[in-house]
VOVEXGU-940436 format. One record per residue (C-alpha): chain; residue number from 0; x, y, z. Coordinates in nm, 4 decimals. Last residue first. Example, Ala and Ser with C-alpha at 12.3 -4.5 7.8 and 13.67 -1.06 7.14 Angstrom:
<r><ch>A</ch><i>1</i><px>1.3670</px><py>-0.1060</py><pz>0.7140</pz></r>
<r><ch>A</ch><i>0</i><px>1.2300</px><py>-0.4500</py><pz>0.7800</pz></r>
//
This chain:
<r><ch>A</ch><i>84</i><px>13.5132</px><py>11.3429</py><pz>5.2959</pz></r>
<r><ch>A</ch><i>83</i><px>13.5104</px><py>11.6364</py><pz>5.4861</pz></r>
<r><ch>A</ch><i>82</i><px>13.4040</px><py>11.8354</py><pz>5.2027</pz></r>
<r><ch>A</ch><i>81</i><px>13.0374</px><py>11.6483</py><pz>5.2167</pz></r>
<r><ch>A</ch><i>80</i><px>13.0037</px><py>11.7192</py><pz>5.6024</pz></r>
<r><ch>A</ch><i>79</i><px>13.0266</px><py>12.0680</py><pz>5.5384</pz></r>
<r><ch>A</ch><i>78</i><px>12.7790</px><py>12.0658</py><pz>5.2656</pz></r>
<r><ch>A</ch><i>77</i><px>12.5279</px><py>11.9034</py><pz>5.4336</pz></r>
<r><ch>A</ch><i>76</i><px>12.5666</px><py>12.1142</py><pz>5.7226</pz></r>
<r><ch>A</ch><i>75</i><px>12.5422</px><py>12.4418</py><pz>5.5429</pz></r>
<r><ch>A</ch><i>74</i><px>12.2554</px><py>12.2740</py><pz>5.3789</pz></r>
<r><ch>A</ch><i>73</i><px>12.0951</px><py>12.1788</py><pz>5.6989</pz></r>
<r><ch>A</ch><i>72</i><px>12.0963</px><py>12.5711</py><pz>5.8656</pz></r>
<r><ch>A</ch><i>71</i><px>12.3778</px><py>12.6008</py><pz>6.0876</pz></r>
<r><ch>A</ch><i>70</i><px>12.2170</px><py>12.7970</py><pz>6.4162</pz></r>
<r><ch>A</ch><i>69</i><px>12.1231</px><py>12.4977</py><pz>6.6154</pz></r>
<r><ch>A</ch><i>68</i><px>11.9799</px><py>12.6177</py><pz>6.9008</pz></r>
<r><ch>A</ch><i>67</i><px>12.0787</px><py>12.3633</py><pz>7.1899</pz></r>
<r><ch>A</ch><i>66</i><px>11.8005</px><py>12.2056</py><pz>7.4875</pz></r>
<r><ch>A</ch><i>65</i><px>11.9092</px><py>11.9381</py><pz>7.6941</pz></r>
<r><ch>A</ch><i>64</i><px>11.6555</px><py>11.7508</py><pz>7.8877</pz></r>
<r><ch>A</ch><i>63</i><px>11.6254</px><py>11.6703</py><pz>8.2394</pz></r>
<r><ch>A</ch><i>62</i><px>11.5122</px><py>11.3696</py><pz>8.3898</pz></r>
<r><ch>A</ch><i>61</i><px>11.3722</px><py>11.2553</py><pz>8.7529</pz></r>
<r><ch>A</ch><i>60</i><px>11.1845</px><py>10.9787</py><pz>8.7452</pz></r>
<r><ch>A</ch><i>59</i><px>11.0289</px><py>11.0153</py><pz>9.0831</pz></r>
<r><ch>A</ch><i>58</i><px>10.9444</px><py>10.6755</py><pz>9.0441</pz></r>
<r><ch>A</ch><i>57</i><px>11.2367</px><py>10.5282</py><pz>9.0385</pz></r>
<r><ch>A</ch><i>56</i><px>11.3465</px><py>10.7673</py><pz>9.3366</pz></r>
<r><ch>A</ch><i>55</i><px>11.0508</px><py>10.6553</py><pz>9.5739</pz></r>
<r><ch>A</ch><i>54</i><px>11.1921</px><py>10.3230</py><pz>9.4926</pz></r>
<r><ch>A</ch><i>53</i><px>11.5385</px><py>10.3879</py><pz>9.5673</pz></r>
<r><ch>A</ch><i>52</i><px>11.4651</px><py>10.5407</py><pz>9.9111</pz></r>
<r><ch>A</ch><i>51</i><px>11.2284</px><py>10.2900</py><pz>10.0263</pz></r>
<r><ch>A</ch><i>50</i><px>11.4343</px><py>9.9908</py><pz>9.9681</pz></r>
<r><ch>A</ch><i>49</i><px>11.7238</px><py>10.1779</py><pz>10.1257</pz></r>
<r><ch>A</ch><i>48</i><px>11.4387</px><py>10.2364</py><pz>10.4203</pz></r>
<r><ch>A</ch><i>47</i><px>11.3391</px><py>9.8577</py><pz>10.4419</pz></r>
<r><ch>A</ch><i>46</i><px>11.7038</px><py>9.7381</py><pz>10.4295</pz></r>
<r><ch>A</ch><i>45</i><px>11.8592</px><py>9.9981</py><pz>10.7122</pz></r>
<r><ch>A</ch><i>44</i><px>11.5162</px><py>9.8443</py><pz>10.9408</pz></r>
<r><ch>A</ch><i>43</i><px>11.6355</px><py>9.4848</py><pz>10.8756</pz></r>
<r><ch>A</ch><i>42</i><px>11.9557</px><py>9.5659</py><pz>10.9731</pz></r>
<r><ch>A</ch><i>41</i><px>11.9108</px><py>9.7590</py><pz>11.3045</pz></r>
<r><ch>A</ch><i>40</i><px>11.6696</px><py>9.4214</py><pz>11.3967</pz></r>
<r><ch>A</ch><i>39</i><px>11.9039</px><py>9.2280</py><pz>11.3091</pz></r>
<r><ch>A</ch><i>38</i><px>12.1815</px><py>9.3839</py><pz>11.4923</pz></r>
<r><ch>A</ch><i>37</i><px>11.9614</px><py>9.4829</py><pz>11.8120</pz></r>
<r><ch>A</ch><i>36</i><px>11.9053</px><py>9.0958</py><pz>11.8317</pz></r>
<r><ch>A</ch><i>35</i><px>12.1918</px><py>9.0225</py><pz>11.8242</pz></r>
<r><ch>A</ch><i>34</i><px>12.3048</px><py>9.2896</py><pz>12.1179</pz></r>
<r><ch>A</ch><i>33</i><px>12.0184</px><py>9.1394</py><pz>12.3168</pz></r>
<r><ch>A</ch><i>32</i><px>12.1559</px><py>8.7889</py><pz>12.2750</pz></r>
<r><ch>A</ch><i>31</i><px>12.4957</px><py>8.9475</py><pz>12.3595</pz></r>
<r><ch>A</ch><i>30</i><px>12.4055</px><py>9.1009</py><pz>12.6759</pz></r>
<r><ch>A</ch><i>29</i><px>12.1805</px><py>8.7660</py><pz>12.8352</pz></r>
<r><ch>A</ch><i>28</i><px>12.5053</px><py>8.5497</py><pz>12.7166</pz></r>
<r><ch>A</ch><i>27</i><px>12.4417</px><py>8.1987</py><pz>12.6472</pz></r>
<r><ch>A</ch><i>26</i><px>12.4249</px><py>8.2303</py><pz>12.2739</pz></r>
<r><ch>A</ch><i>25</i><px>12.2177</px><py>7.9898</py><pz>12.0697</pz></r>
<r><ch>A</ch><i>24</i><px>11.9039</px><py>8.1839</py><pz>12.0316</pz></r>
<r><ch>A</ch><i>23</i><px>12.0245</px><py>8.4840</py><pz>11.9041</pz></r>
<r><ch>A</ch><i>22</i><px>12.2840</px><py>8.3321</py><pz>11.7232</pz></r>
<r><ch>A</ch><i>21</i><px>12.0719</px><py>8.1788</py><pz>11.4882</pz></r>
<r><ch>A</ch><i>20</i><px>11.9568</px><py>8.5404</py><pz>11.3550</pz></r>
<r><ch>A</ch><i>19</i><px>12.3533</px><py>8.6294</py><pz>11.2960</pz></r>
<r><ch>A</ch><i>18</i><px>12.3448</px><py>8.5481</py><pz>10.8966</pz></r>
<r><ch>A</ch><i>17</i><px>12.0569</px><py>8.4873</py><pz>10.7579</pz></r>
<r><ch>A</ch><i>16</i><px>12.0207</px><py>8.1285</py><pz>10.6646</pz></r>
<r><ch>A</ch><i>15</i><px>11.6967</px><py>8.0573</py><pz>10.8680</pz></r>
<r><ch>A</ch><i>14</i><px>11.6786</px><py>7.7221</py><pz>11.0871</pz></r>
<r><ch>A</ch><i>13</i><px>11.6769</px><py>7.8069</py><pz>11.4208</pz></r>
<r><ch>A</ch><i>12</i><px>11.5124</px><py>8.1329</py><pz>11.4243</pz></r>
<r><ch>A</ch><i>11</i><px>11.2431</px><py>7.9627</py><pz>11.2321</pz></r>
<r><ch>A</ch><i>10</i><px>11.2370</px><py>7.7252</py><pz>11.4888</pz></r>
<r><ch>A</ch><i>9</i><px>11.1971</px><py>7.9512</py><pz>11.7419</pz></r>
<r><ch>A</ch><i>8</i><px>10.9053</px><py>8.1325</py><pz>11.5370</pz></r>
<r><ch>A</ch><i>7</i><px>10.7307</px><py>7.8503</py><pz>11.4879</pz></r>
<r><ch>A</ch><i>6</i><px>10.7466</px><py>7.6895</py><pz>11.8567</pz></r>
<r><ch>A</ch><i>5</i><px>10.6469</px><py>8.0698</py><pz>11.9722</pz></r>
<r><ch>A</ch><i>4</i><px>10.2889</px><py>8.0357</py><pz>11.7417</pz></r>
<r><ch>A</ch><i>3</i><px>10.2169</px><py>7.7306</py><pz>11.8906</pz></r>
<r><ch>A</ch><i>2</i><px>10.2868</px><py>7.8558</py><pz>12.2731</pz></r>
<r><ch>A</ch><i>1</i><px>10.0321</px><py>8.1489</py><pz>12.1924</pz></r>
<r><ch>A</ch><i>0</i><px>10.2067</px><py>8.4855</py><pz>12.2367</pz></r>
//
């Protein structure tokens, strides 16, 4: 990686509000810098495939529909609904 392109991407590290991706450059530890960056990199994928997931089911568009016979013709119905009042 090109030394410009590595002065961008540090400082992006240093200066993005997502929560833990500062800390991979600020802690001392070898283990818990690699541990960070496991985190993020866990989270970020959990994000893209919950993303995936709910927009393959939008456009699924799965529906059913509800089907019922209605044996009472309209007059019988009519006059039903006029003796209940």
């Amino acid at each position: 990686m090109s030394p410009e392109i590595s002065n961008i991407f540090r400082k992006f590290i240093e200066s993005t509000s997502v929560r833990g991706v500062s800390r991979i450059l600020k802690s001392s530890n070898r283990v818990l810098r690699v541990l960070w960056v496991l985190a993020v990199v866990y989270c970020a994928a959990m994000l893209v495939y919950q993303l995936s997931r709910i927009v393959n089911q939008y456009l699924r568009y799965e529906f059913s529909t509800v089907t019922k016979e209605d044996i009472w013709s309209n007059t019988v119905r009519q006059s039903i609904n006029k003796q209940g009042i």
